[in-house]
C-alpha positions as CSV (number, residue, x, y, z in Angstrom):
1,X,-102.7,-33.1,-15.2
2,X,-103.4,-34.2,-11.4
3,X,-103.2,-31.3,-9.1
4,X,-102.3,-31.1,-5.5
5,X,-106.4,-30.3,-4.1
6,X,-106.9,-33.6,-6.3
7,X,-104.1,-35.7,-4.3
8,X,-105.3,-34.7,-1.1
9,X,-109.1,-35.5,-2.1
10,X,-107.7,-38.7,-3.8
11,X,-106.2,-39.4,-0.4
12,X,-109.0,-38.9,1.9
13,X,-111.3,-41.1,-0.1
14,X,-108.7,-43.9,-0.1
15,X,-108.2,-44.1,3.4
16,X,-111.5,-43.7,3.8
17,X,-112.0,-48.0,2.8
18,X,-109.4,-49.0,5.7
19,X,-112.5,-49.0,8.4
20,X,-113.8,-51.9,6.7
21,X,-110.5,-53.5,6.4
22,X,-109.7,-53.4,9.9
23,X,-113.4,-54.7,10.2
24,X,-112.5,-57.7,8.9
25,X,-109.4,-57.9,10.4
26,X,-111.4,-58.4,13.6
27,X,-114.3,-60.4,12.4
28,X,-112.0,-62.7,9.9
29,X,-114.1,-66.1,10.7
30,X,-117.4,-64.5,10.5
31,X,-116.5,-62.3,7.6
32,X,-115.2,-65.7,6.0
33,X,-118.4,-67.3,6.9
34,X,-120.8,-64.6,5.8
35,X,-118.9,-64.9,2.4
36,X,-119.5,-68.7,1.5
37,X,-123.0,-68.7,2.4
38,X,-123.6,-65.7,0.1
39,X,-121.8,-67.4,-2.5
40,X,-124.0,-70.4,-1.8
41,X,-126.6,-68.9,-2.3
42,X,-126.4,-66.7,-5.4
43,X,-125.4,-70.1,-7.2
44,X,-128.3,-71.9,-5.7
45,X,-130.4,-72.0,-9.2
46,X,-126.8,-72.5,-11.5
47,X,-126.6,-76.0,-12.9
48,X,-123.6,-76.6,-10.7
49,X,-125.4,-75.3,-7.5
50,X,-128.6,-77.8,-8.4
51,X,-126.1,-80.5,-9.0
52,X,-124.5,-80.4,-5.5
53,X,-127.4,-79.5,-3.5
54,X,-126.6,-75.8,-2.7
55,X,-130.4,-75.1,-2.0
56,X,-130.2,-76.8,1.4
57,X,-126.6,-76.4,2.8
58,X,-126.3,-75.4,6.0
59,X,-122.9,-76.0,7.5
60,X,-119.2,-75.8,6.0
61,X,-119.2,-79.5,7.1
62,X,-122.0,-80.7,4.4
63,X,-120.3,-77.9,1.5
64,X,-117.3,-80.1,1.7
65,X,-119.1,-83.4,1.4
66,X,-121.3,-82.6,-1.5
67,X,-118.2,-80.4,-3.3
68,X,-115.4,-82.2,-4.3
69,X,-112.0,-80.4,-4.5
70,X,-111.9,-79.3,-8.1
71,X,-108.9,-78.1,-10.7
72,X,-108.7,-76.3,-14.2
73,X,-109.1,-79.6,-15.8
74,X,-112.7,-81.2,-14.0
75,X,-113.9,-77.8,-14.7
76,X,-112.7,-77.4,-18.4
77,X,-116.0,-78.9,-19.5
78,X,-118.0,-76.2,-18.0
79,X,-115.8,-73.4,-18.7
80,X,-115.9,-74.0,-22.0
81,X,-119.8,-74.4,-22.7
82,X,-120.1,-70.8,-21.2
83,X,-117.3,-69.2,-23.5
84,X,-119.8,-70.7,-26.2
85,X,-122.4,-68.8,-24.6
86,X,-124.0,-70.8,-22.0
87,X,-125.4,-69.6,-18.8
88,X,-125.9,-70.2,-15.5
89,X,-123.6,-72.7,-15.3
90,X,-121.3,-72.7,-12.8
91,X,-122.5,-68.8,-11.9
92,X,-125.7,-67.1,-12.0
93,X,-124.6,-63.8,-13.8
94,X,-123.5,-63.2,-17.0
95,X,-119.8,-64.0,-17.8
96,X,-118.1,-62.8,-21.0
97,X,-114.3,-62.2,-20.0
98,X,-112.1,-64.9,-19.9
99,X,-108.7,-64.7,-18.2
100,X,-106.0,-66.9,-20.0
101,X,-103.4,-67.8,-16.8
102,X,-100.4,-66.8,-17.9
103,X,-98.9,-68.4,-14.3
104,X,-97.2,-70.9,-16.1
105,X,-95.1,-71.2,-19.5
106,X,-97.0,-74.9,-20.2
107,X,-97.9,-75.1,-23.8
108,X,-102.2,-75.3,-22.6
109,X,-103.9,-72.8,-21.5
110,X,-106.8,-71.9,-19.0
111,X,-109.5,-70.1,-19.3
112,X,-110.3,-68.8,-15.6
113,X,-114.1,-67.1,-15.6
114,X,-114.1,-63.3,-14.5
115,X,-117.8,-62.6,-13.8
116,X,-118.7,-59.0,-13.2
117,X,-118.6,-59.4,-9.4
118,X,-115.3,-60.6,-9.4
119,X,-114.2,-57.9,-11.3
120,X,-115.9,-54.9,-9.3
121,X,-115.8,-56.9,-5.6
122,X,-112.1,-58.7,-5.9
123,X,-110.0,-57.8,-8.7
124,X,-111.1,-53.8,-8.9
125,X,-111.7,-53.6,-5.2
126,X,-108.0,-55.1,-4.6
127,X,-106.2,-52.4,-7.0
128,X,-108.1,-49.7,-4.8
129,X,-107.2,-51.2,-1.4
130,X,-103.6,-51.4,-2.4
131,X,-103.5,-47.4,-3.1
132,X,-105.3,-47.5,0.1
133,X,-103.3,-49.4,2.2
134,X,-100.3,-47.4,0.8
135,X,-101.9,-43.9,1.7
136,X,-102.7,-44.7,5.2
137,X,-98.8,-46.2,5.4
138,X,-97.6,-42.6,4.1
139,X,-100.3,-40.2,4.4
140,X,-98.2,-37.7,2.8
141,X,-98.1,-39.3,-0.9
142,X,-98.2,-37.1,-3.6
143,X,-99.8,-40.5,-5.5
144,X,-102.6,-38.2,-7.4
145,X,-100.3,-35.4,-8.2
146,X,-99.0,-37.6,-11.2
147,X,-99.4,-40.7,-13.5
148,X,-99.3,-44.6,-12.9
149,X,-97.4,-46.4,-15.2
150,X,-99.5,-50.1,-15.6
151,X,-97.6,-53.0,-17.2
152,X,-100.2,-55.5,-18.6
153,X,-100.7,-57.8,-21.0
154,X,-103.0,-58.0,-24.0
155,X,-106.4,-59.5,-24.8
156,X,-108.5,-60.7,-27.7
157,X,-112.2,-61.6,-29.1
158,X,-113.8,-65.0,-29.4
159,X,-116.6,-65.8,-31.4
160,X,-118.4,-68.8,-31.1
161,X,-121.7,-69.6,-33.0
162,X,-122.2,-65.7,-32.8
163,X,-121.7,-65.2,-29.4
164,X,-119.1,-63.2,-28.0
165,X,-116.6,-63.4,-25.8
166,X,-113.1,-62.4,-24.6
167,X,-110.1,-63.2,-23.4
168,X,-106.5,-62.0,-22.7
169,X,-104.0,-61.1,-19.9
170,X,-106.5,-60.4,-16.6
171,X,-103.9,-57.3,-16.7
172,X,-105.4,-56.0,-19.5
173,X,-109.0,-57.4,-19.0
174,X,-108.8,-55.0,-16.0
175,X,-107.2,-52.0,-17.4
176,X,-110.3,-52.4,-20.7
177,X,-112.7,-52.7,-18.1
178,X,-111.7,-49.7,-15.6
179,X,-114.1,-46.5,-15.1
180,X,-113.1,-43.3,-17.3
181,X,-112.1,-41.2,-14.5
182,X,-109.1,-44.3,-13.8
183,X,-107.8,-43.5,-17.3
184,X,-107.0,-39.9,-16.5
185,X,-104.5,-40.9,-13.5
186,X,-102.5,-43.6,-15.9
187,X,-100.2,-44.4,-18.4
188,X,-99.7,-45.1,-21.2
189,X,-102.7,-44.8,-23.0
190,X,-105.3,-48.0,-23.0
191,X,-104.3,-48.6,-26.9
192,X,-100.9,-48.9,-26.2
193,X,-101.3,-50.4,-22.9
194,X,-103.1,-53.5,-24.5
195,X,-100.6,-53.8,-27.5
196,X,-100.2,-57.6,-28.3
197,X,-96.6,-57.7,-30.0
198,X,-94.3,-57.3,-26.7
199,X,-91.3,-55.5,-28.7
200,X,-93.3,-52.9,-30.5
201,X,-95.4,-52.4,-27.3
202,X,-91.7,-51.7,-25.4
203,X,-91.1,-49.0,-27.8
204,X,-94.3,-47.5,-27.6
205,X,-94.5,-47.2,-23.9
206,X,-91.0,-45.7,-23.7
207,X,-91.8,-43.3,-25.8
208,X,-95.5,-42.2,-25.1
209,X,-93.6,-42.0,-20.6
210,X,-90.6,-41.1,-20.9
211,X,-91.8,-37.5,-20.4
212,X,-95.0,-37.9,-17.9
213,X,-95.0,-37.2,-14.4
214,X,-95.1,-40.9,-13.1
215,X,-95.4,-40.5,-9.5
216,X,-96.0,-44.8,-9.3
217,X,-95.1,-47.6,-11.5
218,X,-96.9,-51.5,-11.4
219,X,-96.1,-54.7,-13.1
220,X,-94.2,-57.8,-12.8
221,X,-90.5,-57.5,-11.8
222,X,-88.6,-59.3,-14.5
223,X,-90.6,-57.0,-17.7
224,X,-90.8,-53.9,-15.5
225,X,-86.7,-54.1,-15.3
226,X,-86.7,-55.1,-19.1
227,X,-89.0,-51.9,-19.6
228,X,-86.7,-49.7,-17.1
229,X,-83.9,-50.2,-18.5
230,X,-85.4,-49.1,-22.3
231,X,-86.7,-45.5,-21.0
232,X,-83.0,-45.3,-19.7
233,X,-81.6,-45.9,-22.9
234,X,-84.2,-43.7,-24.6
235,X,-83.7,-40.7,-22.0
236,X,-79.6,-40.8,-21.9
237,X,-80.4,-40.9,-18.2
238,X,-78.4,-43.3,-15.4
239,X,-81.0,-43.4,-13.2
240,X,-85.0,-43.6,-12.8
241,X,-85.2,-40.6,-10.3
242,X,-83.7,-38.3,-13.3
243,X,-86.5,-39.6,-15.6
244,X,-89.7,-39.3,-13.1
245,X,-88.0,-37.3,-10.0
246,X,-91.8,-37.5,-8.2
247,X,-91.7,-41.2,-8.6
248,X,-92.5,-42.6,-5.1
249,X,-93.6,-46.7,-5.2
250,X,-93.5,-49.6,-7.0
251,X,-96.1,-51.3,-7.0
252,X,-94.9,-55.5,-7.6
253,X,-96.5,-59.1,-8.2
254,X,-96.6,-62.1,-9.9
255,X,-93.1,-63.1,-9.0
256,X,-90.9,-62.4,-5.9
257,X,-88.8,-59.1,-5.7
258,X,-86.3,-60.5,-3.5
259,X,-83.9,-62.0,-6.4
260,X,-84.2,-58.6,-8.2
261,X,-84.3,-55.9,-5.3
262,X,-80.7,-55.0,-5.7
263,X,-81.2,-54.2,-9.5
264,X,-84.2,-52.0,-8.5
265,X,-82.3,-49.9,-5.9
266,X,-79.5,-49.4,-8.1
267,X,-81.7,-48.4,-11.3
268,X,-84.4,-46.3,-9.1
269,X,-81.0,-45.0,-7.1
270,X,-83.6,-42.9,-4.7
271,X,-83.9,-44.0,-1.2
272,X,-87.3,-42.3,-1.5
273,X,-89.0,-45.3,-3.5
274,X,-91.1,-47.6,-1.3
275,X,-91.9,-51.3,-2.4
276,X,-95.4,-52.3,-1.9
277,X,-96.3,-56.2,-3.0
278,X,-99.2,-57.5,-3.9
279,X,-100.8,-61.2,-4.6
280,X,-103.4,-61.2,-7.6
281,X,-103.7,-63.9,-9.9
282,X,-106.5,-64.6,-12.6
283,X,-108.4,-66.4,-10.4
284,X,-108.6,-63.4,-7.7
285,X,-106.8,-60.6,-5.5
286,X,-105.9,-62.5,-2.1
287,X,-103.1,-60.2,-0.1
288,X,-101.4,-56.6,0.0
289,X,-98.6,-55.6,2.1
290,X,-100.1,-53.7,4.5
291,X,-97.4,-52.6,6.6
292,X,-94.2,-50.3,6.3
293,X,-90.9,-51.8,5.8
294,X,-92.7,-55.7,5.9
295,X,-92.6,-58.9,3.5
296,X,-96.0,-60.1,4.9
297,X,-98.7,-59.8,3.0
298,X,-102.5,-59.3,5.1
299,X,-105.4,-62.0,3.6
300,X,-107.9,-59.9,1.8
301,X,-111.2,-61.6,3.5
302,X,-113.6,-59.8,2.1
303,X,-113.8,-59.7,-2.2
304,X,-116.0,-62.8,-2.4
305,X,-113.5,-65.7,-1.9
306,X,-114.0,-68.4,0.8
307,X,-110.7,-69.9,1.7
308,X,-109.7,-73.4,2.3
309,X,-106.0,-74.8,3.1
310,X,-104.5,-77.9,2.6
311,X,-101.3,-79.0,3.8
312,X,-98.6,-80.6,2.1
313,X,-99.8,-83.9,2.9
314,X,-102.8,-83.4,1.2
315,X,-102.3,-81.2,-1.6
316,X,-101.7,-84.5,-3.9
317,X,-104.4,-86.0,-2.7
318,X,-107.6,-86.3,-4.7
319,X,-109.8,-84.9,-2.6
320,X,-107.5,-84.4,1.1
321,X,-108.7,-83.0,4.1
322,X,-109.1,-79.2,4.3
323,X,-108.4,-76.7,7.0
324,X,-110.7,-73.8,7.7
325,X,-109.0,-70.5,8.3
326,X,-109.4,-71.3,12.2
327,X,-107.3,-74.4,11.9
328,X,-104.3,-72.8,10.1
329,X,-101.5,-72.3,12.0
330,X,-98.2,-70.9,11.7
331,X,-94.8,-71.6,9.7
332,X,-96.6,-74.3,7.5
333,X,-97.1,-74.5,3.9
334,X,-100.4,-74.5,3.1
335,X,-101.9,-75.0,-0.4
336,X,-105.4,-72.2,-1.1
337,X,-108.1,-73.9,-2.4
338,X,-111.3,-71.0,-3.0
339,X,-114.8,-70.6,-3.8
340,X,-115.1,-67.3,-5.6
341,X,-118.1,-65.5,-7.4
342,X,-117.0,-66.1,-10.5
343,X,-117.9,-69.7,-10.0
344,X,-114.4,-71.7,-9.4
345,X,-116.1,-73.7,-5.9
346,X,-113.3,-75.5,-4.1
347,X,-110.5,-75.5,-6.8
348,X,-107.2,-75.8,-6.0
349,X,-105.4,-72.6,-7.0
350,X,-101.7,-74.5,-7.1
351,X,-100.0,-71.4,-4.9
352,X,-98.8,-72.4,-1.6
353,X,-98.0,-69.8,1.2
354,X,-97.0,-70.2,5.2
355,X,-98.2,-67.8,7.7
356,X,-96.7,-65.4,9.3
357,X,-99.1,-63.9,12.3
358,X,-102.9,-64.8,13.3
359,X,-105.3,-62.7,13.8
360,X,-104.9,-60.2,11.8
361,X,-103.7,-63.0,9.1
362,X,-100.7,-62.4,7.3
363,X,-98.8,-64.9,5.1
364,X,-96.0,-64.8,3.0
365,X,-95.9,-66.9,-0.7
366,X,-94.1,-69.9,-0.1
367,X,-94.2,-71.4,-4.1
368,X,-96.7,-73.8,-6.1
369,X,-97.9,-77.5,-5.4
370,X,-96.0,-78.1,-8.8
371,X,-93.0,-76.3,-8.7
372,X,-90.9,-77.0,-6.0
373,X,-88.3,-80.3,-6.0
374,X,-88.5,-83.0,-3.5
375,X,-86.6,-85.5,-5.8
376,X,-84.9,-86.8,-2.2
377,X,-87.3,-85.7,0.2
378,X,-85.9,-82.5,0.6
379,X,-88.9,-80.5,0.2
380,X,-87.3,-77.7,-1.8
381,X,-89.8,-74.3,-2.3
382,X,-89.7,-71.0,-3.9
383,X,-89.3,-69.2,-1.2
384,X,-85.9,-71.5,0.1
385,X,-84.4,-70.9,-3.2
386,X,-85.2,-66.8,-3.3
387,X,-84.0,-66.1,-0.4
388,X,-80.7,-68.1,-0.7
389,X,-80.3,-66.7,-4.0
390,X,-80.4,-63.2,-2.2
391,X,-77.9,-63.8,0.2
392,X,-75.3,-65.4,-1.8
393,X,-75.8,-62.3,-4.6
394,X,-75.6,-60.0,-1.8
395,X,-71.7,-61.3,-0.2
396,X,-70.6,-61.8,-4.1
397,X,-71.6,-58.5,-5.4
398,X,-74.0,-59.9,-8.2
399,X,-77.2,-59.3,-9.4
400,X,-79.4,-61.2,-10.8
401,X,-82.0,-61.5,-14.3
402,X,-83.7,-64.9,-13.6
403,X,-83.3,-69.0,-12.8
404,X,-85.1,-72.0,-13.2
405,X,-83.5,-75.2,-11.6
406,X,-84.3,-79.1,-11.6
407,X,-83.1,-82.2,-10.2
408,X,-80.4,-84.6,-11.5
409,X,-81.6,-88.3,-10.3
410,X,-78.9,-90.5,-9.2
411,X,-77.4,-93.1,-11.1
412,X,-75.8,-96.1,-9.8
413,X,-73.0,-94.8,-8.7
414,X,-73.2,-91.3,-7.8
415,X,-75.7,-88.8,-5.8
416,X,-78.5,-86.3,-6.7
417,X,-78.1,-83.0,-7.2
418,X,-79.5,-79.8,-8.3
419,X,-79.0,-78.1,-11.5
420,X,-79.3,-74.6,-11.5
421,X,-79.6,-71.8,-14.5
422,X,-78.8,-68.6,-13.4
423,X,-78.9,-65.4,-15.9
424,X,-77.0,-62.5,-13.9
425,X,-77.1,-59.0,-15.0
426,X,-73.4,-58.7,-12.8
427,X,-71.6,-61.7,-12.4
428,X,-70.4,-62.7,-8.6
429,X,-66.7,-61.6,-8.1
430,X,-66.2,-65.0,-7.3
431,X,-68.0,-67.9,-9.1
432,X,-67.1,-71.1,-7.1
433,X,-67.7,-68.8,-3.8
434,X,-70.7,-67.8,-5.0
435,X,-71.8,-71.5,-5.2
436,X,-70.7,-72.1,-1.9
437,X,-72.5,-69.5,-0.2
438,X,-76.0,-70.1,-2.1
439,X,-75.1,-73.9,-1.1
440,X,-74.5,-73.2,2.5
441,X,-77.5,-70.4,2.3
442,X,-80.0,-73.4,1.2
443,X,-78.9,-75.5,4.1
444,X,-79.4,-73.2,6.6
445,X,-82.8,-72.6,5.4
446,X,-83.7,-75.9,4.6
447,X,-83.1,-78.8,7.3
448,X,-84.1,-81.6,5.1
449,X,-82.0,-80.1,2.2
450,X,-79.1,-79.9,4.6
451,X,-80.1,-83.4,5.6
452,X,-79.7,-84.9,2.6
453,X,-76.4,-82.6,1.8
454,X,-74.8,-84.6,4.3
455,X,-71.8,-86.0,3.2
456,X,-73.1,-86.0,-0.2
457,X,-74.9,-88.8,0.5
458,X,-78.4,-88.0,-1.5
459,X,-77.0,-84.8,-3.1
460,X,-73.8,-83.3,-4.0
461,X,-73.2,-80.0,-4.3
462,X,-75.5,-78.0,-6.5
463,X,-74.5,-77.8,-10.4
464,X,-74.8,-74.2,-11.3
465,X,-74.9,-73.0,-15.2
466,X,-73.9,-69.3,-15.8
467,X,-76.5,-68.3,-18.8
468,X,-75.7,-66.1,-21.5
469,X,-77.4,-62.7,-21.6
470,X,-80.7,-63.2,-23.4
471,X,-81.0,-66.8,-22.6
472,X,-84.6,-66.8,-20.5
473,X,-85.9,-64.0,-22.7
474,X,-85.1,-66.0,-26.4
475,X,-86.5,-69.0,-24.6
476,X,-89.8,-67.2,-23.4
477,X,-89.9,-65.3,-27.2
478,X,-89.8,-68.7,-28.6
479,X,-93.1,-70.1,-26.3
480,X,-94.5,-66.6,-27.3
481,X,-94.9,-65.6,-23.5
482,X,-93.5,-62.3,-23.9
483,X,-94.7,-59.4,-21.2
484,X,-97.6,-59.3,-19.4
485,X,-97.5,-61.8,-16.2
486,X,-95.8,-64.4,-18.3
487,X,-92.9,-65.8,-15.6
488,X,-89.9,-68.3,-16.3
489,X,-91.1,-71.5,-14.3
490,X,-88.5,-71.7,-11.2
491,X,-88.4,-74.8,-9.5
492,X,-89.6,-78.3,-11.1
493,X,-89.1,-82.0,-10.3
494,X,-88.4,-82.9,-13.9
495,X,-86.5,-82.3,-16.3
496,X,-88.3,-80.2,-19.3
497,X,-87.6,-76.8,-18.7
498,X,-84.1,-76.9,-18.0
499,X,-83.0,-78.6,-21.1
500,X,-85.3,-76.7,-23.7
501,X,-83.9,-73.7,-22.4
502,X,-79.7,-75.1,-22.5
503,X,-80.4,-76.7,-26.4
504,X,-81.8,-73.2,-27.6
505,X,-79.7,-70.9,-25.5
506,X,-76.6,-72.8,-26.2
507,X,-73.4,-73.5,-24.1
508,X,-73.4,-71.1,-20.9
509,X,-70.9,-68.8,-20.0
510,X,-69.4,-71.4,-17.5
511,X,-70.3,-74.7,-15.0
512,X,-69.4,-75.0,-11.6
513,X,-69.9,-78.6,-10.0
514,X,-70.3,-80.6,-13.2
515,X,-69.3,-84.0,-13.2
């Protein structure tokens, strides 16, 4: 078991990394600028980096005239000749693990590339900085004296021609791929932890935690609740502090808190539980909350990752103008488009995010180029939706499970609207107020959506489904996306997801706004 001399060791070496952070924080364009030329050049010999001329670029300007912008799908090709074993494709080192993006519930696939630098210099470097960050913010943690719980995902061989390779939740790639000394500060144990069936792996981390001293738990919001509320049933307990009374921070990504905060404070019931977010993704670890009591998250500039940013009237382009991180400015959605050493080279990521501050840069996630609805030019993101969904929870007393929402086009003789499916674990007090207040929420933070709510002249009132209990989860059963970073797609310009999920969840509680 951790001890007290190991915490405070533990400590010390942790906040030992934030020189360099604030290094960078100083030096971000020349930190950025040191990065893509190193990544240049390691890739010089690659086929890709031969291809594109890598061997004499000398300027940003001429790396964005010989690299197109690139997606999953123009680099599928490559991607998959080096599952097969091919080399030196695309990068000039070895690459065996495969993370399968679990960012959206589409029926394909991708297979992002984790070479061994991304692994060690972003993805393992992040998960240090972020107990880092956290023991500068409280340098009296008692982090070490006690056990992480991890909530991951699963992976699995490939074999191809009799080469081997590997692929799975980058959750789990990390957690198989961690040193040995990590494994004696964490929970479960790794074979449990990288369990493939989602319901026996529930039971099996209940019951191999339920009695350790967790002093920090990680995962996504929607399966850590889901995993909560199991070790509650399995303890007799009402609350989380009974269970692991040392527990001090949650550790939280993949989707926002802000639509579940309430559910945490009420199940954690212990003022002493901090909040830290993160911003990792298969493709790399870009941003940690690095301040107390903040939802800004600082741009980690230095885990080999050059970033570009497009704005929204060039993300759809095919290959729009880029900003470097000099030309960004504030309160606008950008989407990221990075050159990483695991050989991705101007691809188009698909998150968007707006800037908070400059210099140190901090952002906050804003949605995805895909998932947002601007069916009437009303330019609808993530982040508009979260935070109204917040407030109008908040005055009406609910709480809430999860949501997905599309648009209803107009027909000849009636408006647009919104169609909304909301799964509450509390019901509001008082439905139709409830709709009013997340209506009115939406308008105040969205001028074109309260533009075209004028007068219901492009869109009426927002219609607003109350789901059965169960109704996201049966649906994400049914796409076998259980656990892991798996997440119920929120915001889309058509249709799909919101009527698969109302023809297998069946008729919901109740409609408000239907016509």
């Amino acid at each position: 078991m951790p001890t007290p001399f190991i915490n405070s060791i533990a400590s010390w070496f942790m906040t030992k990394r934030m020189h360099q952070i604030e290094l960078f924080m100083k030096y971000p364009l020349e930190v950025q600028h040191e990065w893509l030329f190193s990544l240049i050049n390691s890739a010089e010999e690659t086929e890709w980096g031969i291809r594109h001329g890598y061997s004499d670029i000398d300027s940003l300007r001429t790396f964005k005239e010989r690299v197109p912008i690139q997606d999953y799908e123009s680099l599928k090709p490559l991607i998959e000749r080096i599952r097969r074993g091919e080399q030196n494709i695309l990068w000039n080192t070895e690459i065996k693990w495969f993370a399968k993006s679990s960012g959206t519930t589409n029926d394909k696939s991708k297979f992002v590339p984790l070479s061994q630098e991304s692994l060690e210099e972003c993805h393992f470097r992040g998960g240090k900085d972020m107990v880092s960050i956290y023991c500068n913010c409280y340098p009296d943690t008692q982090l070490f004296t006690g056990k992480n719980l991890g909530l991951g995902g699963s992976h699995q061989k490939d074999v191809f021609a009799n080469y081997e390779s590997y692929h799975g939740d980058v959750s789990a790639i990390l957690m198989q791929n961690l040193p040995l000394w990590a494994e004696y500060l964490r929970a479960p144990s790794l074979d449990i932890a990288l369990m493939n069936n989602w319901d026996e792996k529930l039971e099996k981390l209940t019951e191999s935690t339920v009695n350790e001293n967790v002093t920090s738990v990680a995962g996504v919001p929607s399966w850590m609740l889901i995993l909560l509320r199991r070790i509650l049933d399995a303890s007799g307990k009402k609350t989380i502090s009974e269970v692991w009374p040392n527990l001090e921070v949650y550790f939280h990504g993949g989707v926002s808190l802000l639509p579940y905060r309430e559910q945490f404070k009420t199940i954690f019931n212990s003022s002493s539980v901090r909040y830290l977010e993160l911003y990792n993704a298969s493709e790399g670890f870009f941003g940690i909350q690095d301040q107390k009591d903040s939802d800004e998250l600082l741009l980690m500039l230095d885990y080999g990752i050059y970033y570009e940013f497009q704005t929204s009237e060039e993300w759809n382009k095919e290959n729009g103008k880029t900003l470097s991180l000099d030309e960004v400015r504030t309160d606008t959605h950008y989407a990221l488009i990075i050159s990483t050493n695991a050989g991705l080279w101007r691809y188009r990521l698909g998150d968007t995010i707006k800037f908070s501050s400059l210099y140190p840069f901090r952002f906050r996630i804003s949605g995805r180029t895909r998932h947002f609805m601007n069916a009437f030019g009303e330019e609808l993101m993530i982040d508009n939706a979260e935070r109204a969904l917040k407030i109008a929870c908040e005055r009406n007393g609910a709480s809430m499970v999860d949501y997905t929402a599309a648009p209803v086009y107009m027909k000849e003789n009636s408006s647009g609207a919104h169609e909304w499916l909301i799964e509450f674990d509390r019901e509001p007090e008082n439905a139709a107020f409830f709709a009013e207040t997340f209506d009115n929420a939406l308008k105040a933070l969205n001028s074109d959506y309260e533009a075209k709510r004028y007068h219901n002249y492009a869109i009426r009132p927002p219609i607003i489904h109350f789901m059965k209990p169960g109704s996201f989860y049966l649906w994400l059963k049914e796409k076998g996306k259980l656990g892991g970073q798996n997440k119920v797609p929120r915001l889309c310009n058509e249709r799909r997801y919101v009527e698969e999920i109302l023809e297998m969840a069946g008729p919901p509680v109740r409609t408000l706004n239907a016509c």
